[in-house]
Backbone bond lengths (Angstrom), bond angles and torsions (degrees), N, CA, C in turn:
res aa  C-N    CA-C-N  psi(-1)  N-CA   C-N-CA  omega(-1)  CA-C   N-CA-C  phi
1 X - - - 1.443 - - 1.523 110.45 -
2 X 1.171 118.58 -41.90 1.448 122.68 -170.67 1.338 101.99 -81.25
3 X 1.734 127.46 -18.98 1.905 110.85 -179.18 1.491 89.75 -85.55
4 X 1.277 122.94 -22.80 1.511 118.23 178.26 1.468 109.50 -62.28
5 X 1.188 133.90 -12.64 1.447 121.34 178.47 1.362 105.19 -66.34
6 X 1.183 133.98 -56.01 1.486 153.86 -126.23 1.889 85.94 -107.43
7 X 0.991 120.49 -18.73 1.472 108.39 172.51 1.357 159.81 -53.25
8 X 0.845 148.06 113.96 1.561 137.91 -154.72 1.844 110.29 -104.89
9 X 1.486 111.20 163.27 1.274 127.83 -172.49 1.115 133.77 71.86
10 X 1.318 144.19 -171.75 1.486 140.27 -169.87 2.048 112.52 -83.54
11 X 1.191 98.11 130.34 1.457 114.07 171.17 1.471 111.24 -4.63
12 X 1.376 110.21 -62.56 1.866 150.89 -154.97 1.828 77.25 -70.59
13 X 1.201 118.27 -63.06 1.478 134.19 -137.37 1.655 103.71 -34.00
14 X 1.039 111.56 123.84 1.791 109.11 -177.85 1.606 97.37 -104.25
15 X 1.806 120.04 151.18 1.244 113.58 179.45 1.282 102.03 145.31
16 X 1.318 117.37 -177.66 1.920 105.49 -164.06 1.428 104.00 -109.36
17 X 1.600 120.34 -32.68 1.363 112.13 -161.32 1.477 131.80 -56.63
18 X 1.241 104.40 40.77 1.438 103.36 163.68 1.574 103.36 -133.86
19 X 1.091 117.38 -9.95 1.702 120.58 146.15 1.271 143.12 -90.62
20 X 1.647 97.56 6.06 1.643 131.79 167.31 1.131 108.45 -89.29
21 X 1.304 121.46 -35.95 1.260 122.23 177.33 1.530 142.27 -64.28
22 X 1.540 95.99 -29.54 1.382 111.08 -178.19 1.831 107.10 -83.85
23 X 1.708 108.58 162.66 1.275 109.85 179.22 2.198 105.58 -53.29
24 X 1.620 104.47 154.40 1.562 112.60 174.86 1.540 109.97 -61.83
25 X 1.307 116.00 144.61 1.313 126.78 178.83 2.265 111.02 -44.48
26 X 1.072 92.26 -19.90 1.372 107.17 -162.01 2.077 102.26 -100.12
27 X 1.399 112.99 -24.15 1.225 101.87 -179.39 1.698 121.20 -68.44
28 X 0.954 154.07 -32.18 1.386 163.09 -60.80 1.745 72.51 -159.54
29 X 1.430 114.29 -70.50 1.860 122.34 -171.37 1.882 79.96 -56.56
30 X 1.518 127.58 -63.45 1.620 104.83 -139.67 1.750 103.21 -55.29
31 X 1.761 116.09 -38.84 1.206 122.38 179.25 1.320 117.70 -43.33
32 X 1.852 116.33 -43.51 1.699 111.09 178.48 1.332 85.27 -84.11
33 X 1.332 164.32 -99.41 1.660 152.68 -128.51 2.105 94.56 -39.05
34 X 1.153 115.95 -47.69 1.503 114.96 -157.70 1.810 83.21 -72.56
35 X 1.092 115.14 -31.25 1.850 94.28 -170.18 1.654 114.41 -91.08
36 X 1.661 98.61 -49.84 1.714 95.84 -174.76 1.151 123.30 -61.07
37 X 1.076 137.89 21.00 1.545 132.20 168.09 1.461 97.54 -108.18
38 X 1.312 113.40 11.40 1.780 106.56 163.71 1.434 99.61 -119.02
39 X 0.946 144.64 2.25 1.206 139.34 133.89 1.334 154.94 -5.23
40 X 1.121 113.78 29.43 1.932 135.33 -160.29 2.181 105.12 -55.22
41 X 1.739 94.85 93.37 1.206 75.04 -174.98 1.628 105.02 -143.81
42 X 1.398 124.51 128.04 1.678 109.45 -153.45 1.816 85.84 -122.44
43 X 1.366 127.96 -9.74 1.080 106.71 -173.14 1.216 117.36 -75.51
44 X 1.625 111.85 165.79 2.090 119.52 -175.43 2.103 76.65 -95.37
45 X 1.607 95.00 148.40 1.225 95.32 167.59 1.905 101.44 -147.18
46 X 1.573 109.01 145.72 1.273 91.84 157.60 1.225 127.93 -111.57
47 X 1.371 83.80 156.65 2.019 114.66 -171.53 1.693 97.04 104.31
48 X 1.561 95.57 -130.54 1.353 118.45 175.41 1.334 101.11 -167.83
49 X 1.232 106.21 91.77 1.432 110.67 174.39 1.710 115.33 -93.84
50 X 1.540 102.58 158.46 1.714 101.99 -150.37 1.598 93.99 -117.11
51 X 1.330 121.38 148.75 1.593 147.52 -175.21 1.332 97.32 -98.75
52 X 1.168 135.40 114.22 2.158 123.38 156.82 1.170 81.78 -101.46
53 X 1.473 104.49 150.84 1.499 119.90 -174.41 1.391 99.14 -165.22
54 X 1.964 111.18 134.17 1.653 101.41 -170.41 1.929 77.79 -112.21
55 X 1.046 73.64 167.61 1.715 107.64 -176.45 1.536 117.51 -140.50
56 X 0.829 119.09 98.33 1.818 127.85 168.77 1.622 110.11 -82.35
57 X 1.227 105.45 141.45 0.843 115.89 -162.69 2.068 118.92 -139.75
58 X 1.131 135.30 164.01 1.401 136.01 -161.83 1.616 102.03 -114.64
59 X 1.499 129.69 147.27 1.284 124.70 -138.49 1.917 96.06 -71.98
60 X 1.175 106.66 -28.03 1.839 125.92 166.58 1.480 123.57 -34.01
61 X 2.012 94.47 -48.83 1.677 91.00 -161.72 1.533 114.05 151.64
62 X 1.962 90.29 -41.97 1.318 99.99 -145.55 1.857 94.70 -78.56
63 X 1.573 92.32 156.06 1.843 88.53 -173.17 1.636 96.11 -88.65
64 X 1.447 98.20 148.20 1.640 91.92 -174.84 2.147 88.51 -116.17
65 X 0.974 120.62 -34.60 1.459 135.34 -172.12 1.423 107.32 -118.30
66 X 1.371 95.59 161.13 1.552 111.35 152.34 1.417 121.40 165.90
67 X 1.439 123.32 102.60 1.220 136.80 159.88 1.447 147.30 -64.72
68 X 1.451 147.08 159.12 1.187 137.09 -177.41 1.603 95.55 -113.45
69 X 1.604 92.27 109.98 1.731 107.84 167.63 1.447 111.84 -81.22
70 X 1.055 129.11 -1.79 1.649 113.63 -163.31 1.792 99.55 -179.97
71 X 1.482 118.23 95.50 1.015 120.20 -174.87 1.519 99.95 -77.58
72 X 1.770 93.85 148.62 1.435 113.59 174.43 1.716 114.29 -60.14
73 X 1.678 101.08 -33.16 1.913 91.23 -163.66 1.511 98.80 104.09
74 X 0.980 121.87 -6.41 1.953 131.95 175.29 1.340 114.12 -130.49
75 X 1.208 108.04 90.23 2.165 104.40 -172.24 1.364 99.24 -85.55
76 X 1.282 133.75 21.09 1.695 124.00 138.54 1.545 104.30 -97.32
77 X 0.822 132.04 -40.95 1.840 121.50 -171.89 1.706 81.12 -55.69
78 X 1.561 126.29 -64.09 1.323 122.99 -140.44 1.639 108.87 -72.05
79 X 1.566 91.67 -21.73 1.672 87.77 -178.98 1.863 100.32 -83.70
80 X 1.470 131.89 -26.15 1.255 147.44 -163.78 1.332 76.63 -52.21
81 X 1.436 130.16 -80.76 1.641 149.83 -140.37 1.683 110.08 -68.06
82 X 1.677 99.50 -32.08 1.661 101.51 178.57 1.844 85.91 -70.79
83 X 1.302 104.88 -71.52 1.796 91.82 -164.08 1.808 125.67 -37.83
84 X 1.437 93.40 -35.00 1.597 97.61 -175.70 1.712 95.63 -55.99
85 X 1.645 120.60 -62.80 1.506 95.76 177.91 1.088 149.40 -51.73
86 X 1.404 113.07 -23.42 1.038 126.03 178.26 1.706 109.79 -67.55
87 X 1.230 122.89 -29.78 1.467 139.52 -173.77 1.281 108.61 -93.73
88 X 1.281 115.47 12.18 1.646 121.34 169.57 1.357 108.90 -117.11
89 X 1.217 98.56 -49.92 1.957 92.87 150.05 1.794 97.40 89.12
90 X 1.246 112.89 -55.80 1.694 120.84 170.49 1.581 117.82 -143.49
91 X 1.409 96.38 150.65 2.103 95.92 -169.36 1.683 82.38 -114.70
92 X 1.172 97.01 151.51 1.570 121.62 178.98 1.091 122.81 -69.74
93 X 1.228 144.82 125.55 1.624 147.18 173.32 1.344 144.54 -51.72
94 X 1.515 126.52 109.37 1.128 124.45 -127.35 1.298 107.71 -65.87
95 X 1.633 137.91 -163.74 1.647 140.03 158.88 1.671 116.06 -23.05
96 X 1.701 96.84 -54.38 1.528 95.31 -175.88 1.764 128.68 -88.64
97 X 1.746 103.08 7.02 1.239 114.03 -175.12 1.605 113.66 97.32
98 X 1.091 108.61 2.91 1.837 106.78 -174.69 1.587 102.53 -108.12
99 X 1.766 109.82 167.55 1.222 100.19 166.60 1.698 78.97 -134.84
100 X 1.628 100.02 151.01 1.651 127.18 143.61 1.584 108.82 -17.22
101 X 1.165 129.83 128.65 1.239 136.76 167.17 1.924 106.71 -74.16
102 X 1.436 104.53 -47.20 1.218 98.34 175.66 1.707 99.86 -146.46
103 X 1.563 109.96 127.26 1.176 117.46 -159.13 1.813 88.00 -123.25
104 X 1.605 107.76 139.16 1.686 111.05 161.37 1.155 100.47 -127.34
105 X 1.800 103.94 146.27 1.182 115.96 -171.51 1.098 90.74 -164.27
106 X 1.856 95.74 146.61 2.058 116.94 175.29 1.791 103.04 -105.66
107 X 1.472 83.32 162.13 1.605 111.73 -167.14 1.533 85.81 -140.21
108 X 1.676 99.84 137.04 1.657 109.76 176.54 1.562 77.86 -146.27
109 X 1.556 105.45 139.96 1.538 114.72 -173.88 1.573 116.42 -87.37
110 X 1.495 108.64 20.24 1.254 115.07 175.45 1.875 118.50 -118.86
111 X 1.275 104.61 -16.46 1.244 113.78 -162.20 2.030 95.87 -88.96
């Protein structure tokens, strides 16, 4: 419903661009590979508890924000994951050259 806002052409209209539009099935992994290796994290934890975290971002890359939507239950994993973004500084541009204006994404310190 919500990529349907942003949509163009007639009701009827058959065609992909509103599944062209969204980030590639494949970006979502490059965004965690570009962050978790900044990841500074020595504690034993149990389970694997998960971080959602939105991140805004500049039409470039560069991260301009980033908040913790959904704490893990571990305020070192959760603070680990704010610093790692911040230490990436910019996420890379998807298949078609664009990035997400505002992208959320989880971090579990096991995966």
């Amino acid at each position: 419903m919500q990529g349907m806002a942003g949509a163009t052409g007639d009701e009827n209209a058959k065609g992909n661009a509103l599944k062209a539009s969204g980030p590639s099935a494949s970006y979502a992994g490059r965004i965690r590979a570009r962050i978790k290796p900044n990841i500074t994290f020595m504690d034993d934890v149990t389970g694997n508890p998960k971080a959602e975290v939105e991140v805004k971002t500049s039409p470039d890359g560069t991260i301009l924000s980033r908040k913790l939507l959904s704490s893990s239950g571990n305020k070192a994993w959760d603070e680990a994951v704010l610093k790692a973004i911040d230490k990436t500084a910019v996420l890379p541009r998807d298949e078609d050259g664009r990035v997400p204006p505002v992208l959320e994404i989880s971090f579990r310190p096991k995966d």
